[in-house]
SEZAFI-711047 format. One record per residue: residue number from 1; x, y, z of N, C-alpha, C, O, CB in turn. Coordinates in steps of 0.05 Angstrom, whole numbers, plus 5000, padded with zeros to 4 digits. Glycine has a CB too. Example, Ala and Ser with C-alpha at 12.3 -4.5 7.8 and 13.67 -1.06 7.14 Angstrom:
% SEZAFI-711047
<r 1; <5264; 4886; 5156>; <5246; 4910; 5156>; <5264; 4934; 5156>; <5285; 4934; 5169>; <5226; 4911; 5181>>;
<r 2; <5257; 4955; 5142>; <5273; 4979; 5143>; <5258; 5001; 5157>; <5268; 5023; 5161>; <5282; 4988; 5114>>;
//
This chain:
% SEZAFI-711047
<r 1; <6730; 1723; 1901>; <6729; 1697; 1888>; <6742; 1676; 1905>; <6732; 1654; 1908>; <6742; 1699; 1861>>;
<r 2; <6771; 1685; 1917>; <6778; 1658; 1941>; <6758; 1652; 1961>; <6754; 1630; 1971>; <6805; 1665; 1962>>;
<r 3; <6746; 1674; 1967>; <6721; 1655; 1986>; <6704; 1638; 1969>; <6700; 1616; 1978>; <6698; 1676; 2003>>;
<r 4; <6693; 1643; 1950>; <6670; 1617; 1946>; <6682; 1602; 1936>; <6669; 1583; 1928>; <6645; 1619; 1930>>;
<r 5; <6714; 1600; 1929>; <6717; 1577; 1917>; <6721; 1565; 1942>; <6709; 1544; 1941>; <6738; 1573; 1896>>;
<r 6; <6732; 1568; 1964>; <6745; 1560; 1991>; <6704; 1549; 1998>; <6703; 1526; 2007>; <6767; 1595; 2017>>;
<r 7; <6689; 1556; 1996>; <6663; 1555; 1998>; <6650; 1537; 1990>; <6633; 1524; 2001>; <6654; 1570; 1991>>;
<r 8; <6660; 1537; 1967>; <6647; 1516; 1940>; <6666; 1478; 1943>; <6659; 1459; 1930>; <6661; 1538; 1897>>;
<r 9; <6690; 1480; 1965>; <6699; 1460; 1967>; <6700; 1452; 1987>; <6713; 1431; 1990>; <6714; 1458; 1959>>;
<r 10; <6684; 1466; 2011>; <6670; 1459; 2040>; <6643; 1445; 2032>; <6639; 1422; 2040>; <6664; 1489; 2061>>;
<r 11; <6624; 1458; 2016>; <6603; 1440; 2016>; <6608; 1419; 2001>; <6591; 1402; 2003>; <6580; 1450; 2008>>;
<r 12; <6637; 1410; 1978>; <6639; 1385; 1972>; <6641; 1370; 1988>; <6628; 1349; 1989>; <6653; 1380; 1960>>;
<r 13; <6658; 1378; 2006>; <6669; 1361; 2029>; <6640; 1351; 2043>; <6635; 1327; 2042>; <6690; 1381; 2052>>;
<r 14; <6626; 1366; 2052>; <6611; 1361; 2071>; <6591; 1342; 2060>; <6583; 1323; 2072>; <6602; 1384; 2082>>;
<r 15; <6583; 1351; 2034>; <6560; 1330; 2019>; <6573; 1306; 2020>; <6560; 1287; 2028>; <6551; 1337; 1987>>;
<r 16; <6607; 1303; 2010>; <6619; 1274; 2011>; <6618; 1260; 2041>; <6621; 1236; 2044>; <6650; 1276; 2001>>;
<r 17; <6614; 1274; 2056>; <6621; 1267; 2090>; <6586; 1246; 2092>; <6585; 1222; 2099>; <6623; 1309; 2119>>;
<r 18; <6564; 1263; 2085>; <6541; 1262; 2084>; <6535; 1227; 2071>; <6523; 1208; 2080>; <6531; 1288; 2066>>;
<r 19; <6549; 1234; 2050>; <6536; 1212; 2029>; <6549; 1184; 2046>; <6538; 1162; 2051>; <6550; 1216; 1988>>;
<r 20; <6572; 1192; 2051>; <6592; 1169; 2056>; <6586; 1151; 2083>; <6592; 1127; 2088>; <6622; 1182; 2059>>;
<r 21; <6574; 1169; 2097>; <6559; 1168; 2124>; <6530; 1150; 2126>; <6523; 1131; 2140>; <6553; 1198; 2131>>;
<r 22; <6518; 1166; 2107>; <6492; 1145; 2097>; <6500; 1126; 2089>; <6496; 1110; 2108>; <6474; 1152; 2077>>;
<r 23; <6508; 1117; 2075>; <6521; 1096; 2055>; <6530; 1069; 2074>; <6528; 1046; 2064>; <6552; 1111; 2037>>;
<r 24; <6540; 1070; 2099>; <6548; 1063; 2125>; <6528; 1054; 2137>; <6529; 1033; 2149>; <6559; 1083; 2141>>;
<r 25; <6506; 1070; 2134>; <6477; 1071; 2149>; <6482; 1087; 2171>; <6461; 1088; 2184>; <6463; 1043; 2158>>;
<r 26; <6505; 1105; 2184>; <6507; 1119; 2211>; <6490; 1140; 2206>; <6481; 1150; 2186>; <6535; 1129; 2222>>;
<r 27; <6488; 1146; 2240>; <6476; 1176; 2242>; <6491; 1183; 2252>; <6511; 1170; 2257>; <6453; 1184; 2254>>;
<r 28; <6488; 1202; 2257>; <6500; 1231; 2258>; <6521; 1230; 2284>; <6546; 1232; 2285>; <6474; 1256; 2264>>;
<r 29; <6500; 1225; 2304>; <6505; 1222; 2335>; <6523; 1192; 2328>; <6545; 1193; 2339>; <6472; 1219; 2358>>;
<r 30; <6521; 1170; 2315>; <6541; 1150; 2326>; <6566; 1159; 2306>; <6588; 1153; 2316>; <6531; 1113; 2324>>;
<r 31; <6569; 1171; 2282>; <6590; 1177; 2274>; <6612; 1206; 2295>; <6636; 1210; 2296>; <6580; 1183; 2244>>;
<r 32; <6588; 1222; 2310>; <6601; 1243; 2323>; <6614; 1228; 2352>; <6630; 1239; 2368>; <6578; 1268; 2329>>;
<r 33; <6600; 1195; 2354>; <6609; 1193; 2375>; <6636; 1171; 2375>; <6649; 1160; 2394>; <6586; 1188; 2390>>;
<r 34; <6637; 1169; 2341>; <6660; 1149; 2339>; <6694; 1169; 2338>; <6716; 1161; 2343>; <6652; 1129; 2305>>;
<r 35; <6684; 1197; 2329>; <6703; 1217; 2330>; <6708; 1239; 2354>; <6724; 1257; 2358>; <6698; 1231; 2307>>;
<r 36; <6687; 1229; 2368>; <6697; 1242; 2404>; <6687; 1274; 2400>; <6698; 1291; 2414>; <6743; 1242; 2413>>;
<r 37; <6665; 1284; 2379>; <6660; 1300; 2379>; <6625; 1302; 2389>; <6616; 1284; 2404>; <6671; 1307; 2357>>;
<r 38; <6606; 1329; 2378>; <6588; 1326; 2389>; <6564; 1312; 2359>; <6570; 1297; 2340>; <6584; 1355; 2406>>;
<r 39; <6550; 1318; 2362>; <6530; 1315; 2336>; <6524; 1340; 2324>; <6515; 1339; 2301>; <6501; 1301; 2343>>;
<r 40; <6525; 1358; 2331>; <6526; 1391; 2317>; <6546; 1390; 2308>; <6545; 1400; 2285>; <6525; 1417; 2334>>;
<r 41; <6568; 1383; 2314>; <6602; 1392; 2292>; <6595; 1371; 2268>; <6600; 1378; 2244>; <6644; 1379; 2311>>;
<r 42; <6584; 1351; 2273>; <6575; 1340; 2245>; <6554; 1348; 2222>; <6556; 1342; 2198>; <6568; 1318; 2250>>;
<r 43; <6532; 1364; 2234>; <6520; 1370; 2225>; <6526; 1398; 2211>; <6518; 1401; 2188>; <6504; 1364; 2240>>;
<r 44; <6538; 1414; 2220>; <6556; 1436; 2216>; <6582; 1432; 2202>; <6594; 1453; 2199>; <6562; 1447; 2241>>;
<r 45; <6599; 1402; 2190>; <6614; 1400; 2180>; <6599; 1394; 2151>; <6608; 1405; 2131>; <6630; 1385; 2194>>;
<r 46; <6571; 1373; 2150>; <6559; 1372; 2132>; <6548; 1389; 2112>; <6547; 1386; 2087>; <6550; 1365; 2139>>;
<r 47; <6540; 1411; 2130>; <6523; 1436; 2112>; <6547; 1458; 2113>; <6541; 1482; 2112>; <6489; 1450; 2129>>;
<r 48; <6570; 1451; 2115>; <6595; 1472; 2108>; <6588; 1495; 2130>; <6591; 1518; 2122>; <6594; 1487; 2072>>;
<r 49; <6581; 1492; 2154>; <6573; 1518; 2168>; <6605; 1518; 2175>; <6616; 1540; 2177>; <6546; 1519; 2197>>;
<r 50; <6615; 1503; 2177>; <6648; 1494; 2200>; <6662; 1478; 2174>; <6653; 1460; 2160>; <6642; 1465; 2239>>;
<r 51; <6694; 1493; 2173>; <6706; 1476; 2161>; <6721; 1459; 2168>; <6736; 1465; 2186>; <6714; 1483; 2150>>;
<r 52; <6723; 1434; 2158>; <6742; 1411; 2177>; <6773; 1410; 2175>; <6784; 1412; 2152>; <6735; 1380; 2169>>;
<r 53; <6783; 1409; 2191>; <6813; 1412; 2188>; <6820; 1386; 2183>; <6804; 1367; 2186>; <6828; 1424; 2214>>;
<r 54; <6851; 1382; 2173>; <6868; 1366; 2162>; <6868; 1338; 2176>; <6869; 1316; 2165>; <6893; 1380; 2164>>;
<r 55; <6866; 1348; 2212>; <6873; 1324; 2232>; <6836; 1319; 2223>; <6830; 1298; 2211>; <6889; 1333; 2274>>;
<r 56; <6825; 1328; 2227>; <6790; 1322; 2225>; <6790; 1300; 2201>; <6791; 1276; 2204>; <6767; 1355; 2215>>;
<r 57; <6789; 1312; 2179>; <6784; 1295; 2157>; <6802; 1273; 2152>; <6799; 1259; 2132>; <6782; 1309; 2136>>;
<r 58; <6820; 1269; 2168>; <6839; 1245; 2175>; <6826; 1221; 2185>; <6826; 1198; 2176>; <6859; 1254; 2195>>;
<r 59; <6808; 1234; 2219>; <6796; 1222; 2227>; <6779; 1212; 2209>; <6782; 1190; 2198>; <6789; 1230; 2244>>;
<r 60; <6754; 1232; 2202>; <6730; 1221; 2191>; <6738; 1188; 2171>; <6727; 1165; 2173>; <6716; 1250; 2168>>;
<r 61; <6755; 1196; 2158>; <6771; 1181; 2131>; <6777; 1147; 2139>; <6776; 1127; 2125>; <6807; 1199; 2124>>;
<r 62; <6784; 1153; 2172>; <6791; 1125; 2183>; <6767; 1121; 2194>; <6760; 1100; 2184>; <6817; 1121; 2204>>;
<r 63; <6749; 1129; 2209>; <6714; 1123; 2215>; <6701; 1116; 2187>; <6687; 1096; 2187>; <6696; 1154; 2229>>;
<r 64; <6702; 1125; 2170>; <6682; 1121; 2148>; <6698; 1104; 2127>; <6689; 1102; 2104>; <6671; 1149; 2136>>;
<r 65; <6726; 1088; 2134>; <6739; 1072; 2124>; <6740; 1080; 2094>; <6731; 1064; 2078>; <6730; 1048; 2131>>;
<r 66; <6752; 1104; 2084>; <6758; 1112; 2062>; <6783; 1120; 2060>; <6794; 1122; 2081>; <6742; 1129; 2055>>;
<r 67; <6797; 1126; 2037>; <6812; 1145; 2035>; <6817; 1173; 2039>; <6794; 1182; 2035>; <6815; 1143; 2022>>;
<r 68; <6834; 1195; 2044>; <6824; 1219; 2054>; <6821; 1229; 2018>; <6806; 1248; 2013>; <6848; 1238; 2080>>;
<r 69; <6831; 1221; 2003>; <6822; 1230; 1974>; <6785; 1223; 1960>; <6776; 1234; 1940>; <6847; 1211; 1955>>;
<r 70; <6771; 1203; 1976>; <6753; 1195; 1973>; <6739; 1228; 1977>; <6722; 1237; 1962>; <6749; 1170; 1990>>;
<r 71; <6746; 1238; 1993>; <6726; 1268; 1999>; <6738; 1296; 1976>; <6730; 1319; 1977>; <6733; 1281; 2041>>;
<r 72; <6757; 1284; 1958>; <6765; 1308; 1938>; <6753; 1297; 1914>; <6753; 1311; 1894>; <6800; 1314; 1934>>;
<r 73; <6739; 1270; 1913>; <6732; 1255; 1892>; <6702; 1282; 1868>; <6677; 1282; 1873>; <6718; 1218; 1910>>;
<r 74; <6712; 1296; 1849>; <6694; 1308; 1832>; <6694; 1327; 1842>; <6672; 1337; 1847>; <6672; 1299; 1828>>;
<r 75; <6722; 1341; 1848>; <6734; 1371; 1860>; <6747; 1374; 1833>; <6757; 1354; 1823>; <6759; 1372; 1892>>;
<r 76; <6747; 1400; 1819>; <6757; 1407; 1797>; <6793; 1404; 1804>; <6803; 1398; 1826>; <6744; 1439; 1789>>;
<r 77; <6808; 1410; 1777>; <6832; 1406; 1784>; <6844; 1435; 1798>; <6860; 1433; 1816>; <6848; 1396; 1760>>;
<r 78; <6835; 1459; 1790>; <6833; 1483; 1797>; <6824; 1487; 1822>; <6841; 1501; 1833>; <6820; 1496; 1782>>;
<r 79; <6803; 1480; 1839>; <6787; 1479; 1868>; <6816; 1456; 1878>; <6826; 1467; 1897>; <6742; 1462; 1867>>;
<r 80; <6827; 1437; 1873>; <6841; 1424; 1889>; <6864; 1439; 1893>; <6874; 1447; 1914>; <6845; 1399; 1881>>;
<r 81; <6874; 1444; 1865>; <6899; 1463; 1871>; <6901; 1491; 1892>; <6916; 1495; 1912>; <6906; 1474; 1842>>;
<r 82; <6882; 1508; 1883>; <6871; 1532; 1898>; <6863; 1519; 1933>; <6862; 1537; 1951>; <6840; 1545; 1879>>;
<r 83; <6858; 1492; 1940>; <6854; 1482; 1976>; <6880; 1483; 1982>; <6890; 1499; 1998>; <6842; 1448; 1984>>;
<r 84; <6894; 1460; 1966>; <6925; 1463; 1964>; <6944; 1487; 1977>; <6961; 1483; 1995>; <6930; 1465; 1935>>;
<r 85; <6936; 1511; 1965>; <6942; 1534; 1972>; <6943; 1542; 1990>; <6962; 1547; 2004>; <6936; 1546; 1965>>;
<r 86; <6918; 1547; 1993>; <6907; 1553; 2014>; <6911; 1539; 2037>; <6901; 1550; 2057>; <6884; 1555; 2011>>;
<r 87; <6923; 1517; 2042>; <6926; 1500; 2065>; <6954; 1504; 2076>; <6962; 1505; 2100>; <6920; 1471; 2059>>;
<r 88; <6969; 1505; 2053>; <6992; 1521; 2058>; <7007; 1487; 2057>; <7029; 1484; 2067>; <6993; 1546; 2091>>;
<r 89; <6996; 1468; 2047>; <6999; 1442; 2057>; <7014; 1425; 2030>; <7024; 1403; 2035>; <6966; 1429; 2066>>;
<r 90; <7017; 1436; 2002>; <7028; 1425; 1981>; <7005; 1405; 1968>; <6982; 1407; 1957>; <7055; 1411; 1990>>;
<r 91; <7029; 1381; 1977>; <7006; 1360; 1968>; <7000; 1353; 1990>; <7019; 1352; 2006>; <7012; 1335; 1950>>;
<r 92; <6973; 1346; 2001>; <6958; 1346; 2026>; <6962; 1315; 2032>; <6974; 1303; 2050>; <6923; 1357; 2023>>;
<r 93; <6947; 1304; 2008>; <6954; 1270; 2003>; <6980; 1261; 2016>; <6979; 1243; 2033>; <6958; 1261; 1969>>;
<r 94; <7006; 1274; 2009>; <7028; 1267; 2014>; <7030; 1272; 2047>; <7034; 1254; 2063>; <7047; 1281; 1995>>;
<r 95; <7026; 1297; 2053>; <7029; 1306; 2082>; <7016; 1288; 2096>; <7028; 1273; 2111>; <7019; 1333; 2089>>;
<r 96; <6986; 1285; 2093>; <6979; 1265; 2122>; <6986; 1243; 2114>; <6987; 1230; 2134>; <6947; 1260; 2134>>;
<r 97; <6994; 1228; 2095>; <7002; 1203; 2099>; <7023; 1193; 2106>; <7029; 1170; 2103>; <6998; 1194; 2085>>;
<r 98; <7043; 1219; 2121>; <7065; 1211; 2134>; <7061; 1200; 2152>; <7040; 1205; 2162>; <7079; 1225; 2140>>;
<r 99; <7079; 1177; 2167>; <7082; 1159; 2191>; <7087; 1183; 2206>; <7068; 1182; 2222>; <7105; 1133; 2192>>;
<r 100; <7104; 1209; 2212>; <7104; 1223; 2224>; <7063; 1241; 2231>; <7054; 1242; 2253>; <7129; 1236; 2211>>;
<r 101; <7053; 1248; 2212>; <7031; 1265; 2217>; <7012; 1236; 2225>; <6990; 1243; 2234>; <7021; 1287; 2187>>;
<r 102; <7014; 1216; 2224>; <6996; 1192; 2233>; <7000; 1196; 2257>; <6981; 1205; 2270>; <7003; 1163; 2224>>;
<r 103; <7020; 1191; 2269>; <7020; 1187; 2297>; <7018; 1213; 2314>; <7010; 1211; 2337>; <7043; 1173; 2305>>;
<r 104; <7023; 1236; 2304>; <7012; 1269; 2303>; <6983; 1264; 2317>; <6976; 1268; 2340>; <7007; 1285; 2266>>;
<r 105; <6972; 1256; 2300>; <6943; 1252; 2290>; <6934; 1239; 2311>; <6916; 1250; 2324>; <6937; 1236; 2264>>;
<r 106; <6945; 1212; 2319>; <6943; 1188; 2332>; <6932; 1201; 2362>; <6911; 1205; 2373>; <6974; 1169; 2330>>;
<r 107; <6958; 1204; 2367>; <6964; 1223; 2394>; <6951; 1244; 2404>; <6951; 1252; 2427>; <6986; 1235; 2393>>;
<r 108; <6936; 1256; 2380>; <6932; 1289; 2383>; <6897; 1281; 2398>; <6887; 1289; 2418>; <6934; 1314; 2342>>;
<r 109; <6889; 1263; 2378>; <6865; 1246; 2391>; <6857; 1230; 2411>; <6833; 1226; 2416>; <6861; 1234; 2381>>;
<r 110; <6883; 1219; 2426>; <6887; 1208; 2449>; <6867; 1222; 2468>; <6847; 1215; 2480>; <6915; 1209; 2457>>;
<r 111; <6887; 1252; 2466>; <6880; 1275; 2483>; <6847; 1280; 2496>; <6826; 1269; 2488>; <6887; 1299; 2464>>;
<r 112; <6849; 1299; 2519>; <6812; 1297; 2522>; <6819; 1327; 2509>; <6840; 1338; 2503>; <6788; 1295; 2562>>;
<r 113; <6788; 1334; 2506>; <6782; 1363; 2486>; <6798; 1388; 2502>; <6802; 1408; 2489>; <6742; 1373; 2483>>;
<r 114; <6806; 1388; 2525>; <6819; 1414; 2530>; <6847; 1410; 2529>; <6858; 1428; 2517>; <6812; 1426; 2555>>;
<r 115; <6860; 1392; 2538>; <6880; 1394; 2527>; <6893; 1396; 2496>; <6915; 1406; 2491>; <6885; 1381; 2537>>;
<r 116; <6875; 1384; 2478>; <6871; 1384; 2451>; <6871; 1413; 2445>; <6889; 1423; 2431>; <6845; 1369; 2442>>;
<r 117; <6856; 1425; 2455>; <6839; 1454; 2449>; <6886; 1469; 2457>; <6902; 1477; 2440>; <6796; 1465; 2489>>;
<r 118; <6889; 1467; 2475>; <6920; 1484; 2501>; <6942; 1472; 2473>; <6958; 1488; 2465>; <6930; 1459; 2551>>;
<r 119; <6941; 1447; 2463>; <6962; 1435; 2443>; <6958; 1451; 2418>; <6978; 1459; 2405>; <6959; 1402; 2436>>;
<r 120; <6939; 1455; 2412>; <6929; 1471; 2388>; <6950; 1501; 2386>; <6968; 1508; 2371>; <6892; 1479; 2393>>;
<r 121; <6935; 1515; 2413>; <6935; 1540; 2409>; <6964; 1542; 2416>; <6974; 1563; 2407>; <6913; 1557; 2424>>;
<r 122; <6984; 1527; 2431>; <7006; 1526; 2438>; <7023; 1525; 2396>; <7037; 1544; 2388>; <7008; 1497; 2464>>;
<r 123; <7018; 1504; 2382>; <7023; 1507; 2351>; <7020; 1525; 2340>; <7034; 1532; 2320>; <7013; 1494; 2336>>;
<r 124; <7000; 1538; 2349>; <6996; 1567; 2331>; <7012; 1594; 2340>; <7018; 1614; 2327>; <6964; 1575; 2333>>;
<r 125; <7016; 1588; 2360>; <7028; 1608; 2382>; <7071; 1604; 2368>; <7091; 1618; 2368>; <7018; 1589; 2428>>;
<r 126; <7065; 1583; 2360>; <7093; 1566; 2352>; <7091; 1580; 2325>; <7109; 1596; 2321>; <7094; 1527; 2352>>;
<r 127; <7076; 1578; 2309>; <7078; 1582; 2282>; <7072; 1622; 2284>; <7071; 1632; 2261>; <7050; 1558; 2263>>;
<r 128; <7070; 1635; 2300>; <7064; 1659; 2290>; <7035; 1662; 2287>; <7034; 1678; 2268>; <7078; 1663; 2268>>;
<r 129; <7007; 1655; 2295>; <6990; 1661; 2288>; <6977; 1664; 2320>; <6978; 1652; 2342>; <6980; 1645; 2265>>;
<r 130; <6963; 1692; 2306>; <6956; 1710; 2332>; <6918; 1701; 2329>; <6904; 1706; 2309>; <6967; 1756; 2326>>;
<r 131; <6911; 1688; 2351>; <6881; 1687; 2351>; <6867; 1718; 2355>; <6873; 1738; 2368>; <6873; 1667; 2376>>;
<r 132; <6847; 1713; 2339>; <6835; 1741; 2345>; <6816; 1742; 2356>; <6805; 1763; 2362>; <6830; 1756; 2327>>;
//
């Protein structure tokens, strides 16, 4: 059951990413190219193939000039709490909107994709988590 709910609040995400995007009038390719990614990670963030991380939906949130709560908008209170959890993140709202995780964020984006990719795995390596 933690997977489809973890499941069931990727394709919210992604349909909200979708709608919010249209709504803009972007495609795909100029929203992937306003976030330094490709046009498959969007398309793959849309249809929940890939889930977006914390610093991701940060971005998207400032590209698509929303709030990052705009993408939890008609998430049960149960599916938010249970992301919550699962993120290991509390209140998520509260966390990225620190001036500290902004400029996290800021910075982390600066970066080109491999060093991005070496900063990553260096945090995880920090936190105890073994890639498999």
């Amino acid at each position: 059951m933690v997977g489809d709910s973890m499941d069931e609040i990727d394709i919210h995400l992604g349909r909200r990413l979708r709608r919010r995007r249209r709504l803009l009038g972007l495609t795909q390719q100029e929203l992937a190219h306003a976030c330094g990614v490709r046009f498959q990670q969007i398309q793959k963030y849309e249809c929940a193939a890939n889930r977006m991380s914390a610093a991701r939906l940060w971005q998207l949130a400032e590209v698509l000039e929303v709030p990052i709560s705009y993408f939890y908008e008609g998430l049960t209170r149960d599916q938010r709490e249970h992301m919550e959890r699962e993120s290991g993140l509390g209140s998520s709202t509260e966390t990225l909107a620190s001036k500290e995780t902004q400029d996290l964020i800021h910075a982390y984006y600066q970066l080109g994709e491999r060093p991005r990719r070496r900063l990553l795995d260096l945090a995880k390596a920090m936190n105890g988590e073994v890639e498999a």
